[in-house]
PyMOL commands that place a pseudoatom at each C-alpha (Angstrom):
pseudoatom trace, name=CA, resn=UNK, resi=1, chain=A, elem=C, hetatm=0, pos=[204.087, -26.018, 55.430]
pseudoatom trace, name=CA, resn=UNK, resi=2, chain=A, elem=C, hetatm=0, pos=[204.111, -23.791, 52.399]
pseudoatom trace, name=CA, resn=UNK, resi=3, chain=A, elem=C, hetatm=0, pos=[200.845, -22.728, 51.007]
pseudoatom trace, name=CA, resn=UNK, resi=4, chain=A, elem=C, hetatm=0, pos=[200.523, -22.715, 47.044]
pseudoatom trace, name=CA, resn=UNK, resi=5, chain=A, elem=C, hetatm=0, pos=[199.087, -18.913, 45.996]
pseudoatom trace, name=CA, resn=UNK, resi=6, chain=A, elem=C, hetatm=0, pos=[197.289, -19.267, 42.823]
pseudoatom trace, name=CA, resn=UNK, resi=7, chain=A, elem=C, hetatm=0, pos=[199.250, -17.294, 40.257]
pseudoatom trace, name=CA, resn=UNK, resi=8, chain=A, elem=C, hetatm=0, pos=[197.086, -14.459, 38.723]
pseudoatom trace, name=CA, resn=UNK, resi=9, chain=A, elem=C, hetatm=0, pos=[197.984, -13.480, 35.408]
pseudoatom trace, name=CA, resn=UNK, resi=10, chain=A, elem=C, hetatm=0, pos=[199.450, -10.153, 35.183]
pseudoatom trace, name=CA, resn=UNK, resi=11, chain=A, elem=C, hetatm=0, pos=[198.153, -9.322, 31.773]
pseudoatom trace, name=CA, resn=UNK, resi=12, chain=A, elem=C, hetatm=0, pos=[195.467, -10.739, 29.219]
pseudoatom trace, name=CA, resn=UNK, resi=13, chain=A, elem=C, hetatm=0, pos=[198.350, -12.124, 27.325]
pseudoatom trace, name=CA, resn=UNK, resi=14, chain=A, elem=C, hetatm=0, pos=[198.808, -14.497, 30.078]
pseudoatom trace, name=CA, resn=UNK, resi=15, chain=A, elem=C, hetatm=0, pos=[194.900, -15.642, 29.728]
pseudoatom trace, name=CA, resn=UNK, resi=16, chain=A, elem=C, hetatm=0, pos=[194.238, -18.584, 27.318]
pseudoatom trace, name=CA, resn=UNK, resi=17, chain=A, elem=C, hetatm=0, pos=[193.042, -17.599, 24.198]
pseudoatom trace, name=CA, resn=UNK, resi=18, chain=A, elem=C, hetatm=0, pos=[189.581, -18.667, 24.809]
pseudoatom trace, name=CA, resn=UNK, resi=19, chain=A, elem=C, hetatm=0, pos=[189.333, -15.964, 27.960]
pseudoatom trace, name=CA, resn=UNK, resi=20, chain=A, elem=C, hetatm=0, pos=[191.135, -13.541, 25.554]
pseudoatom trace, name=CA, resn=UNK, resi=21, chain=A, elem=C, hetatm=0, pos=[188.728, -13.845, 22.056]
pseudoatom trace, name=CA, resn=UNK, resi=22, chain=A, elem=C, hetatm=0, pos=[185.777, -15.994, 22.385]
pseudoatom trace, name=CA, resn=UNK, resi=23, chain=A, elem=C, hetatm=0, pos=[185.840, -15.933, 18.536]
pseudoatom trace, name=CA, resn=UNK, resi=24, chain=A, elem=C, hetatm=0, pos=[188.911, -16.800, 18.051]
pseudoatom trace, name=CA, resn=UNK, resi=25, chain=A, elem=C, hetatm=0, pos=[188.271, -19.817, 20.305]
pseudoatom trace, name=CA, resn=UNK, resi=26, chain=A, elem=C, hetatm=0, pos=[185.838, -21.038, 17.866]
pseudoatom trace, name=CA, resn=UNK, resi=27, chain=A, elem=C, hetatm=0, pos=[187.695, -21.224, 15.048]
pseudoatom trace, name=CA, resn=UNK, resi=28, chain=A, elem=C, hetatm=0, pos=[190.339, -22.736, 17.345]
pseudoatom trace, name=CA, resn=UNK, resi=29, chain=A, elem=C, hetatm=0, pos=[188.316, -25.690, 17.180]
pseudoatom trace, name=CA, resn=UNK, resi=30, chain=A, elem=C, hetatm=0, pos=[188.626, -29.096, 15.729]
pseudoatom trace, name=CA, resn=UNK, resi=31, chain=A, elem=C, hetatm=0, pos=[187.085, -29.443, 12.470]
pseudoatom trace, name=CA, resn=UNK, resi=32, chain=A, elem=C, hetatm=0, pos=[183.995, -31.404, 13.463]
pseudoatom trace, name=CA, resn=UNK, resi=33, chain=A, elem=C, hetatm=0, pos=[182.743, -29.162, 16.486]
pseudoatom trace, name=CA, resn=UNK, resi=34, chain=A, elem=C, hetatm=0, pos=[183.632, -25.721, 14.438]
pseudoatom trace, name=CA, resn=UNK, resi=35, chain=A, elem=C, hetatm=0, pos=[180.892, -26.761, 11.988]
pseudoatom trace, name=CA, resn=UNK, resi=36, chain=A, elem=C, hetatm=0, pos=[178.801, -28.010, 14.570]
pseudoatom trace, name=CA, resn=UNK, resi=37, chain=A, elem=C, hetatm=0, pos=[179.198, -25.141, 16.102]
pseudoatom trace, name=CA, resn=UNK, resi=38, chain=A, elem=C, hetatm=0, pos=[178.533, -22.995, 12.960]
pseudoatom trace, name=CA, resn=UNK, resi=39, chain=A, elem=C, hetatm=0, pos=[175.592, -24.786, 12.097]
pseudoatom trace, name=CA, resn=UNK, resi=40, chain=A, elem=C, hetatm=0, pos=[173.981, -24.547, 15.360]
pseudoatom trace, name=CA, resn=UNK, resi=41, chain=A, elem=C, hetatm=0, pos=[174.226, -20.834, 14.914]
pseudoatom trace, name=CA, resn=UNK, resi=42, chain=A, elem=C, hetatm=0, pos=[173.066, -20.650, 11.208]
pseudoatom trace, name=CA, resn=UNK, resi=43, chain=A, elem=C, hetatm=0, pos=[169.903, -23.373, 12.332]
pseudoatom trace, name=CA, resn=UNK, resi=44, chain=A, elem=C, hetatm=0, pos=[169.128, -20.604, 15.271]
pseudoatom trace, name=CA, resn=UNK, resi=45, chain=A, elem=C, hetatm=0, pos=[169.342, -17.362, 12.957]
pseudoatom trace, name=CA, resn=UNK, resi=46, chain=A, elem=C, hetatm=0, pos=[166.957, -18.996, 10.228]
pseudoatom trace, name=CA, resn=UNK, resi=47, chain=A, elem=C, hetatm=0, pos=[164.579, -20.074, 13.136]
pseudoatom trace, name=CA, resn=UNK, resi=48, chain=A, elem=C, hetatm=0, pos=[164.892, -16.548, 14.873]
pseudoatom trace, name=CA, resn=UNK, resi=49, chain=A, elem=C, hetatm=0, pos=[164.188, -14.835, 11.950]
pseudoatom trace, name=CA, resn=UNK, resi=50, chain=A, elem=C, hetatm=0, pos=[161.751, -16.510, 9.506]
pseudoatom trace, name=CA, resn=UNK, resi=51, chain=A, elem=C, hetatm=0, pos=[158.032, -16.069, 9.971]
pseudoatom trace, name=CA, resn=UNK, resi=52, chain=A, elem=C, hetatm=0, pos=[155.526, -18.866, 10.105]
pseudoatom trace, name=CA, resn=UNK, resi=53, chain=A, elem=C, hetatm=0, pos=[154.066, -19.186, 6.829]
pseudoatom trace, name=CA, resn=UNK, resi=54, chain=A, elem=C, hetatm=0, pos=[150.222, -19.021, 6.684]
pseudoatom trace, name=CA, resn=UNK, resi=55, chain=A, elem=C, hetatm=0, pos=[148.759, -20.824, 3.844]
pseudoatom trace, name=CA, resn=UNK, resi=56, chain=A, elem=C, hetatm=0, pos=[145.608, -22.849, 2.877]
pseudoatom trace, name=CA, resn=UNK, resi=57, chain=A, elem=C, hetatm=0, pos=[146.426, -26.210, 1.872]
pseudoatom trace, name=CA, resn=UNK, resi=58, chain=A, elem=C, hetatm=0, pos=[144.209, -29.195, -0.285]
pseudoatom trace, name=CA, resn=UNK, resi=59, chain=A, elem=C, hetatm=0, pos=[145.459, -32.769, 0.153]
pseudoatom trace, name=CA, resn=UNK, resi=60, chain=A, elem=C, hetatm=0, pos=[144.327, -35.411, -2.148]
pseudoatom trace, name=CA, resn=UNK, resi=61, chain=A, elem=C, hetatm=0, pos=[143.660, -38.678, 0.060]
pseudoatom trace, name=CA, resn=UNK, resi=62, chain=A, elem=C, hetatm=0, pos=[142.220, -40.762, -3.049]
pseudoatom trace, name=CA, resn=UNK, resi=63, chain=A, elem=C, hetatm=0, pos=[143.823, -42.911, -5.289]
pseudoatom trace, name=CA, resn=UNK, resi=64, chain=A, elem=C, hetatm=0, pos=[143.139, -40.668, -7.934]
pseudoatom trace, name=CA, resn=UNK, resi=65, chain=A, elem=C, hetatm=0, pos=[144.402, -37.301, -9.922]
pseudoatom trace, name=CA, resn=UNK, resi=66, chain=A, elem=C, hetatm=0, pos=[142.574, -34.429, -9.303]
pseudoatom trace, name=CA, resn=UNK, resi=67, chain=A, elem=C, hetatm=0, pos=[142.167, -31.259, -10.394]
pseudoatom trace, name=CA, resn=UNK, resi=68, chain=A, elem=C, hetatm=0, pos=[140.972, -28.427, -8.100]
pseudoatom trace, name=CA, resn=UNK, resi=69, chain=A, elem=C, hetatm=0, pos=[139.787, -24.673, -8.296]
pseudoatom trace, name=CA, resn=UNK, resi=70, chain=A, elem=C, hetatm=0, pos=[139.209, -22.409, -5.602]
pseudoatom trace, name=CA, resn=UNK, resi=71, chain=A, elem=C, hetatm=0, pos=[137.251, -18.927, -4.741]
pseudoatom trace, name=CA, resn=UNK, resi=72, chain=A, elem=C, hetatm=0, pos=[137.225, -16.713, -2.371]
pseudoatom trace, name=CA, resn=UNK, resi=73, chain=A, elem=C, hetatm=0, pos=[136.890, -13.295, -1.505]
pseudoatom trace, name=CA, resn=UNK, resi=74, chain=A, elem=C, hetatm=0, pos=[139.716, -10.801, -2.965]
pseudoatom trace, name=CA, resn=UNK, resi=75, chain=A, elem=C, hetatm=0, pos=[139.651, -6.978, -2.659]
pseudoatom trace, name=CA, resn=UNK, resi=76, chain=A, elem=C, hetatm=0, pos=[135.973, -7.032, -1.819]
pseudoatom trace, name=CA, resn=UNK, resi=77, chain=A, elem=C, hetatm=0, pos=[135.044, -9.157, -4.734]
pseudoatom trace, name=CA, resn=UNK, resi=78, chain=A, elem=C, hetatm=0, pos=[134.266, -12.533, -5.589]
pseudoatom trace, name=CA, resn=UNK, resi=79, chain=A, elem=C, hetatm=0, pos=[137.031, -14.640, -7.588]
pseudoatom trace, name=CA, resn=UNK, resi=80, chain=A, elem=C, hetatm=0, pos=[137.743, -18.115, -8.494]
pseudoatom trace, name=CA, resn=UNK, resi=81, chain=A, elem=C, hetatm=0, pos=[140.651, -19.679, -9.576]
pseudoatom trace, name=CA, resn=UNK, resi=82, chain=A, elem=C, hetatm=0, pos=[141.886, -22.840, -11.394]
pseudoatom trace, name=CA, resn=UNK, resi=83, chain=A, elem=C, hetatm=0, pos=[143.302, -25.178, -12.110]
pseudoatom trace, name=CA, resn=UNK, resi=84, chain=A, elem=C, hetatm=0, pos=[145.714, -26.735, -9.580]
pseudoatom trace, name=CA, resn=UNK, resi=85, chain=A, elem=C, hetatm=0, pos=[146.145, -30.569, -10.246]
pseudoatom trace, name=CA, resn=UNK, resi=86, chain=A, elem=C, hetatm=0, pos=[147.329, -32.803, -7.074]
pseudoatom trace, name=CA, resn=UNK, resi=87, chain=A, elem=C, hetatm=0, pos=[148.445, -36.303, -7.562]
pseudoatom trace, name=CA, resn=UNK, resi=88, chain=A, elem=C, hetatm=0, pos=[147.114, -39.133, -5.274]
pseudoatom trace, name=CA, resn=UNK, resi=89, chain=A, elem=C, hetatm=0, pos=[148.297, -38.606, -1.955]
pseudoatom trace, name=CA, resn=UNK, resi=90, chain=A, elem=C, hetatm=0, pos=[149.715, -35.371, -2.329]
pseudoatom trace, name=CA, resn=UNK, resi=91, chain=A, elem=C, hetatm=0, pos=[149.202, -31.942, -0.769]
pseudoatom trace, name=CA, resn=UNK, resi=92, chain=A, elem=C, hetatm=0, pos=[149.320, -28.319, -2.562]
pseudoatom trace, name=CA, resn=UNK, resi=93, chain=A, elem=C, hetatm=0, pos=[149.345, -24.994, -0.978]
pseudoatom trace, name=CA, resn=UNK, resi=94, chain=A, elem=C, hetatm=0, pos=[146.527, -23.320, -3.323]
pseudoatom trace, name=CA, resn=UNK, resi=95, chain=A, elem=C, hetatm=0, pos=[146.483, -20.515, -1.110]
pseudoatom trace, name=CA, resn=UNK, resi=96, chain=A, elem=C, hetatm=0, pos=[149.914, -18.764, -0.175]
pseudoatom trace, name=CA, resn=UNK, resi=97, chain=A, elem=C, hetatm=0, pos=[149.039, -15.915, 1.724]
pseudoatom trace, name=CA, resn=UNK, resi=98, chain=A, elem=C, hetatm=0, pos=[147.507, -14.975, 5.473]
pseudoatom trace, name=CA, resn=UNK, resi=99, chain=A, elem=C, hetatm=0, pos=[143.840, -16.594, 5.096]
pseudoatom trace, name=CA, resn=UNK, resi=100, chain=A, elem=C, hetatm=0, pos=[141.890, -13.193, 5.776]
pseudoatom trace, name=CA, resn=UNK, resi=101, chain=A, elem=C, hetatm=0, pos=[138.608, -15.182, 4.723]
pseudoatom trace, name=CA, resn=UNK, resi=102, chain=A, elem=C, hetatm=0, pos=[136.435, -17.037, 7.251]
pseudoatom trace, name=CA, resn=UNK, resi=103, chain=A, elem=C, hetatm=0, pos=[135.480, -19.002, 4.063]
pseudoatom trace, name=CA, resn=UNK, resi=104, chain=A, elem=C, hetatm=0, pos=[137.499, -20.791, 0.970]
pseudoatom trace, name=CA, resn=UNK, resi=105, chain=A, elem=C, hetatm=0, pos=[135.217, -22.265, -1.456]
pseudoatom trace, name=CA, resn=UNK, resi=106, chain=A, elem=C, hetatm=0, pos=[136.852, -25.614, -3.779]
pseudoatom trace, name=CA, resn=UNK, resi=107, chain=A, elem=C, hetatm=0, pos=[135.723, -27.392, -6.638]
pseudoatom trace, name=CA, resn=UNK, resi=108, chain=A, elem=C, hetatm=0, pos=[137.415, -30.467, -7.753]
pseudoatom trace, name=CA, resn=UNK, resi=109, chain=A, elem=C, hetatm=0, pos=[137.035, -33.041, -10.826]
pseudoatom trace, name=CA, resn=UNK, resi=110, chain=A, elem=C, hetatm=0, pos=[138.760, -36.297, -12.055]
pseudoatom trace, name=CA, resn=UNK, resi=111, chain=A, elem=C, hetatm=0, pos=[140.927, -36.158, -15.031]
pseudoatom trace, name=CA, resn=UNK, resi=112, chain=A, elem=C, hetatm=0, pos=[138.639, -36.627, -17.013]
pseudoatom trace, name=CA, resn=UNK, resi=113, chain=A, elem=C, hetatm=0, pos=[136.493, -33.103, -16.210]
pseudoatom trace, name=CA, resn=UNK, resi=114, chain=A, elem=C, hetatm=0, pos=[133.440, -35.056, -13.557]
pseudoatom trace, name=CA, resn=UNK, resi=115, chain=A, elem=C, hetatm=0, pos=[133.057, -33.607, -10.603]
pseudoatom trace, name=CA, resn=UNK, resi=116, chain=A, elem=C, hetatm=0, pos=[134.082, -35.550, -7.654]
pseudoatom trace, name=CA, resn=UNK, resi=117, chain=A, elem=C, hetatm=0, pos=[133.827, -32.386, -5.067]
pseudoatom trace, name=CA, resn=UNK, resi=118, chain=A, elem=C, hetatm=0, pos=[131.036, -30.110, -5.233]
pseudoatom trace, name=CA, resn=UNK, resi=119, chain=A, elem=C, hetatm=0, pos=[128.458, -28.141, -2.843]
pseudoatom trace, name=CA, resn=UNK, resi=120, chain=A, elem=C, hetatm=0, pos=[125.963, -25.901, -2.727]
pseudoatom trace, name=CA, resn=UNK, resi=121, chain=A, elem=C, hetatm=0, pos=[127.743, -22.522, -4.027]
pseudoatom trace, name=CA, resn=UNK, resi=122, chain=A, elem=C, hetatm=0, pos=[128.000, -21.469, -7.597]
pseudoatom trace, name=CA, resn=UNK, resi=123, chain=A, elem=C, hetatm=0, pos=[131.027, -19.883, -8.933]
pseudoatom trace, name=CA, resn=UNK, resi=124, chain=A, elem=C, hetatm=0, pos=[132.582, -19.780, -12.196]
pseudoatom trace, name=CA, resn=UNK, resi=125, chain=A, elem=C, hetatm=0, pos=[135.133, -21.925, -13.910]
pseudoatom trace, name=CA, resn=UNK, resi=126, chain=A, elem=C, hetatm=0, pos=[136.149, -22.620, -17.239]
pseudoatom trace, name=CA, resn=UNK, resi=127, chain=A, elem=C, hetatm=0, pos=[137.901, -25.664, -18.992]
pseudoatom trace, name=CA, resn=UNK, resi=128, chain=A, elem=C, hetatm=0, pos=[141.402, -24.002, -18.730]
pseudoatom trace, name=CA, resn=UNK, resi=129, chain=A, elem=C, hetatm=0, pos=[143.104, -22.425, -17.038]
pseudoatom trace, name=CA, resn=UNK, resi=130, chain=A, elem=C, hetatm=0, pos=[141.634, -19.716, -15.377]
pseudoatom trace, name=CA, resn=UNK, resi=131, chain=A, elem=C, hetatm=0, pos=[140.806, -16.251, -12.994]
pseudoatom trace, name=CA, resn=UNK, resi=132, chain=A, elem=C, hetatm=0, pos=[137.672, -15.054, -12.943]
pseudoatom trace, name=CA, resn=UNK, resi=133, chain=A, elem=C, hetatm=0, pos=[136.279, -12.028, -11.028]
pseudoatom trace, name=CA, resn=UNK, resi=134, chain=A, elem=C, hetatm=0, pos=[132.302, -11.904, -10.223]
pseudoatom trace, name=CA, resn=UNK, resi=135, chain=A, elem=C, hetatm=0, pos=[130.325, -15.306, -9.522]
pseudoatom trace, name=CA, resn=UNK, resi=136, chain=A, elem=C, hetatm=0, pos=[127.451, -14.216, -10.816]
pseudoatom trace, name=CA, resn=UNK, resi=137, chain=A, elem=C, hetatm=0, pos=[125.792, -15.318, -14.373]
pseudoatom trace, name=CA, resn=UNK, resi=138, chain=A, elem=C, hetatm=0, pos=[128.626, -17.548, -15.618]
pseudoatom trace, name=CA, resn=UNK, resi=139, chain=A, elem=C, hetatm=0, pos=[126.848, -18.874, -18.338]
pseudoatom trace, name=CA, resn=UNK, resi=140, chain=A, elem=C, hetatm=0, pos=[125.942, -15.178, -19.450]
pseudoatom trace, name=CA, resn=UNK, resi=141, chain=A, elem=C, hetatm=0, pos=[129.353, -13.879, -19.422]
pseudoatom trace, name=CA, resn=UNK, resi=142, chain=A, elem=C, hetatm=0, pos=[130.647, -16.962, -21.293]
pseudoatom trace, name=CA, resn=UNK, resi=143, chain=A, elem=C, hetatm=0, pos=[132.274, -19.427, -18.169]
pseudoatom trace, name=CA, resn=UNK, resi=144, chain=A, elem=C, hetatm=0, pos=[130.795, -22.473, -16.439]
pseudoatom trace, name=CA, resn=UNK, resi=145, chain=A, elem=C, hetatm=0, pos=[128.788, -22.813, -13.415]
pseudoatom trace, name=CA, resn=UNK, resi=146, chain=A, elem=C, hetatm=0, pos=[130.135, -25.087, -10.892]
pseudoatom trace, name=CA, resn=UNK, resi=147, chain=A, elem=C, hetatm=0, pos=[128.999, -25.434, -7.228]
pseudoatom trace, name=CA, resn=UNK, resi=148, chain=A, elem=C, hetatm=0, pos=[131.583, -25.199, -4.518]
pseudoatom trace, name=CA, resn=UNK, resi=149, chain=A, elem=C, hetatm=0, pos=[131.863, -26.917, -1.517]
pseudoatom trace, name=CA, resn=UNK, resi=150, chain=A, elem=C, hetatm=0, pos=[132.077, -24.153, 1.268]
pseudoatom trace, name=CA, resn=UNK, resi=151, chain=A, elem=C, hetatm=0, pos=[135.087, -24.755, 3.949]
pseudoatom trace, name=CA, resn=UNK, resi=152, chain=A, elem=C, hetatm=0, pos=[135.176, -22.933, 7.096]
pseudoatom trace, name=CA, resn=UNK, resi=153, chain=A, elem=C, hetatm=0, pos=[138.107, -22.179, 8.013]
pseudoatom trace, name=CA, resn=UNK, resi=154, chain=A, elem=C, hetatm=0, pos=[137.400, -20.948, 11.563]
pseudoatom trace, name=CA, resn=UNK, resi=155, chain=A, elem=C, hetatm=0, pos=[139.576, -17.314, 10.541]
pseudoatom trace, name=CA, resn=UNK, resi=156, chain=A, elem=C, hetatm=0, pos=[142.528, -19.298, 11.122]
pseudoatom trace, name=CA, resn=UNK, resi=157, chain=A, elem=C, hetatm=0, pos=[145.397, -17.558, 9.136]
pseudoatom trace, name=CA, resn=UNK, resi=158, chain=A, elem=C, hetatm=0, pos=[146.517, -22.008, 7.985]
pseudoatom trace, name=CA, resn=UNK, resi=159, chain=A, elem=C, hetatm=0, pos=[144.083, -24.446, 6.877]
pseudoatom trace, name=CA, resn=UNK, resi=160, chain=A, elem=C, hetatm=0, pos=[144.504, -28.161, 5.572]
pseudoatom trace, name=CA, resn=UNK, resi=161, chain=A, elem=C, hetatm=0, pos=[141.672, -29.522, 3.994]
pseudoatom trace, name=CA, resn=UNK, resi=162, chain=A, elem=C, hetatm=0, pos=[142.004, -33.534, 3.214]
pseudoatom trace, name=CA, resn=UNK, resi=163, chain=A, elem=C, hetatm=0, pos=[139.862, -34.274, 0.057]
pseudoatom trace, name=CA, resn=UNK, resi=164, chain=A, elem=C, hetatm=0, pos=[138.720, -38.052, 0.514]
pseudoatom trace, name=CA, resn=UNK, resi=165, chain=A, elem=C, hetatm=0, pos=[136.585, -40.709, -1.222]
pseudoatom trace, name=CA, resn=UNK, resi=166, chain=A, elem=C, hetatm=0, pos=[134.060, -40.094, 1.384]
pseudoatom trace, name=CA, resn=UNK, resi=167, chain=A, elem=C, hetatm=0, pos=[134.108, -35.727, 1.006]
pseudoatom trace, name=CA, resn=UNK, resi=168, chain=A, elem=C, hetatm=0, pos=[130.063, -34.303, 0.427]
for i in range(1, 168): cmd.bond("trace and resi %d" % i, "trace and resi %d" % (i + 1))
show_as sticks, trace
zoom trace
């Protein structure tokens, strides 16, 4: 009875290629599993490297159009800002950036300029477009007193707030 030795390759040209050059293996591939390959590995570096975006986020629940302004505190100072409109059921991110404010304060009318959102903090708007730094004295300095509704946002760095029919 003869036993079979394995044969051990002398040299790595008597590996298969895929021992030899793992990257050459890949594009040794069929078609179909090189891209799925490929894609697998451009889905992982996107996910590796991208950051979770932080953001604060109105959605409009109603059936209606709405226009919405915001305030907040930036660089120490009271600002508001305006106008973003948001279709019926449709979200906006009015807020891009890290929240570094325990507190976001919103406005928001109907088409038609009546408020449909409001609370118990006045800030300034104006019928256009609009930035405005200092809530103090709007009428005085030419803007529009509106009261904001107050949302606490718990210092979480992303906040969705759902604007219903049913919102104080």
């Amino acid at each position: 009875m003869e036993l079979r030795r394995s044969r051990s390759p002398r040299s790595s040209a008597d590996l298969p290629i895929e021992q030899r050059d793992p990257l050459r293996a890949v594009f040794a591939l069929t078609g179909h599993m090189r891209l799925a390959v490929m894609a697998g590995a451009a889905l992982l570096a996107v996910l590796s490297s991208s950051e979770a975006r932080a953001e604060f986020t109105v959605c409009n629940q109603t059936l209606d159009v709405v226009n919405l302004a915001v305030g907040q505190k930036v660089d120490n100072a009271d600002q508001t800002d305006g106008w973003w409109t948001i279709g019926a059921n449709q979200c906006v991110n009015v807020i891009r950036e890290k929240l570094t404010n325990r507190y976001i304060y919103i406005y928001a009318t109907d088409v038609f300029g009546h408020a449909i959102l409001t609370g118990s903090t006045e800030m300034c708007i104006e019928r256009r477009r609009f930035s405005i730094r200092g809530i103090d004295e709007c009428w005085q300095r030419g803007h529009i007193a509106a009261q904001f509704l107050e949302v606490d946002t718990l210092e979480q760095v992303r906040w969705t707030f759902f604007l219903t029919g049913s919102n104080p």
